[in-house]
MOPAC internal coordinates of N, CA, C and O (Angstrom, degrees):
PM7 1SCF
backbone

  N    0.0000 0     0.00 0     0.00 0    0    0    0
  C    1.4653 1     0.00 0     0.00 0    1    0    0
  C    1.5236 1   110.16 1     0.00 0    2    1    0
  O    1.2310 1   120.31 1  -155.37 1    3    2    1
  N    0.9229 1   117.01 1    24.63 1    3    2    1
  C    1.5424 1   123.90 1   171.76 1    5    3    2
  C    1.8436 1   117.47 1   -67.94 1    6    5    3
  O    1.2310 1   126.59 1  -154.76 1    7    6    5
  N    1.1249 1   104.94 1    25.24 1    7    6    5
  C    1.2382 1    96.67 1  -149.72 1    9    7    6
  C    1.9659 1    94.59 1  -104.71 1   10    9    7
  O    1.2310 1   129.37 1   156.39 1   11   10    9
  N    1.4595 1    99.54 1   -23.61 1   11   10    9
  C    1.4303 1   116.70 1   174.83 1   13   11   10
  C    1.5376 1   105.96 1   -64.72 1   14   13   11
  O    1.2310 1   113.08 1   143.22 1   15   14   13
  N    1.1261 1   130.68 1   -36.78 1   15   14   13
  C    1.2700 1   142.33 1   171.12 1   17   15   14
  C    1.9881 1   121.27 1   -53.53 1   18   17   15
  O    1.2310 1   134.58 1   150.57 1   19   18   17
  N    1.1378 1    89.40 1   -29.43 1   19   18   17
  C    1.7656 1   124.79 1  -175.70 1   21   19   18
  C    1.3030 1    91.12 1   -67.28 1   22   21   19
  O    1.2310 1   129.86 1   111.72 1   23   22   21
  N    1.7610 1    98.59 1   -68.28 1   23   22   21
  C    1.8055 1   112.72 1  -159.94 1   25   23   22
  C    1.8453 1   101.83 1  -107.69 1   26   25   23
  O    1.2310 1   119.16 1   -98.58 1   27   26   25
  N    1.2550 1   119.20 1    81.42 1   27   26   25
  C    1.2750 1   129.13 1   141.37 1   29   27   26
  C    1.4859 1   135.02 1    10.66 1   30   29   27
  O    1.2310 1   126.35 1   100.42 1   31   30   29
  N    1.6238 1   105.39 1   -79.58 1   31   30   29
  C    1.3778 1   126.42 1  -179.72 1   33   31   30
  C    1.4975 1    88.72 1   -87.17 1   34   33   31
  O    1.2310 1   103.44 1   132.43 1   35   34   33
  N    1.5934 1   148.06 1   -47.57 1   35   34   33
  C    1.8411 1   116.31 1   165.90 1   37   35   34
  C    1.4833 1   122.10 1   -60.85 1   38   37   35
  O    1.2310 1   132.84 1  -176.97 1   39   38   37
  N    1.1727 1    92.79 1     3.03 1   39   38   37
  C    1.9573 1    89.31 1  -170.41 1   41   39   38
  C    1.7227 1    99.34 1   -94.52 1   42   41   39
  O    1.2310 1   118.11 1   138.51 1   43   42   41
  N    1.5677 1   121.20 1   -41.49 1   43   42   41
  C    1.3168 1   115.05 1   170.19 1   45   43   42
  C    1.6818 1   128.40 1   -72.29 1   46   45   43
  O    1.2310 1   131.27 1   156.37 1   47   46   45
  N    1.5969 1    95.85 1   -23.63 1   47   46   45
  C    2.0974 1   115.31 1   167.56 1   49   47   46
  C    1.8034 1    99.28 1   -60.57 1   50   49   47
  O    1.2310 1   119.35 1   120.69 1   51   50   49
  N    1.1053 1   118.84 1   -59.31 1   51   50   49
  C    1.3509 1   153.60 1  -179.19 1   53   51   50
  C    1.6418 1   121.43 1   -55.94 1   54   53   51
  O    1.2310 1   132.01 1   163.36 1   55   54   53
  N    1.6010 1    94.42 1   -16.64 1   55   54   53
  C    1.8165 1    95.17 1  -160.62 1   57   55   54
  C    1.7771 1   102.97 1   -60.08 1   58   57   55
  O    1.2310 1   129.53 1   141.60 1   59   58   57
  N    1.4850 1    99.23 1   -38.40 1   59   58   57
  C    1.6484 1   111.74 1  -150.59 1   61   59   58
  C    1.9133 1    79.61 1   -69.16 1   62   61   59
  O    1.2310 1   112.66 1   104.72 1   63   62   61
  N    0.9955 1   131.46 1   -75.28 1   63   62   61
  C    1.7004 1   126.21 1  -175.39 1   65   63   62
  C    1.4071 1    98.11 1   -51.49 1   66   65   63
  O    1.2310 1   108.92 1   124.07 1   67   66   65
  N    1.2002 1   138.35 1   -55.93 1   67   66   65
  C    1.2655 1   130.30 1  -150.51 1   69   67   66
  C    1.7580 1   105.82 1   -56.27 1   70   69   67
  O    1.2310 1   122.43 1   160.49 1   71   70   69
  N    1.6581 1   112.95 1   -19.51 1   71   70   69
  C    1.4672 1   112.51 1  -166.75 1   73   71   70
  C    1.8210 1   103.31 1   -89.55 1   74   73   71
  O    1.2310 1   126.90 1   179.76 1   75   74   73
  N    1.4224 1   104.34 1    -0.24 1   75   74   73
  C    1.7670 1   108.55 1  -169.44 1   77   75   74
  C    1.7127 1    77.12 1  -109.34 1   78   77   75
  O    1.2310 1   106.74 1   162.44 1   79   78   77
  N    1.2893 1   142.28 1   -17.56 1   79   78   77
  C    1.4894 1   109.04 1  -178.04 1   81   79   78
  C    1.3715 1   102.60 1   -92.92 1   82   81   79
  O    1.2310 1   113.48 1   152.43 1   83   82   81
  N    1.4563 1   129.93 1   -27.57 1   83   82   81
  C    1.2591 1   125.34 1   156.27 1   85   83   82
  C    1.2797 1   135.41 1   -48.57 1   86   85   83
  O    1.2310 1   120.10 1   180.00 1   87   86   85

């Protein structure tokens, strides 16, 4: 999942899901 790291502005759109795919 490094990929949020890539994309910045999807990683902060993304944070609130991004912490349930982690």
């Amino acid at each position: 999942m490094g990929w949020l790291k890539v994309l910045p502005f999807d990683g902060q759109i993304l944070s609130s899901n991004s912490k349930e795919i982690y």
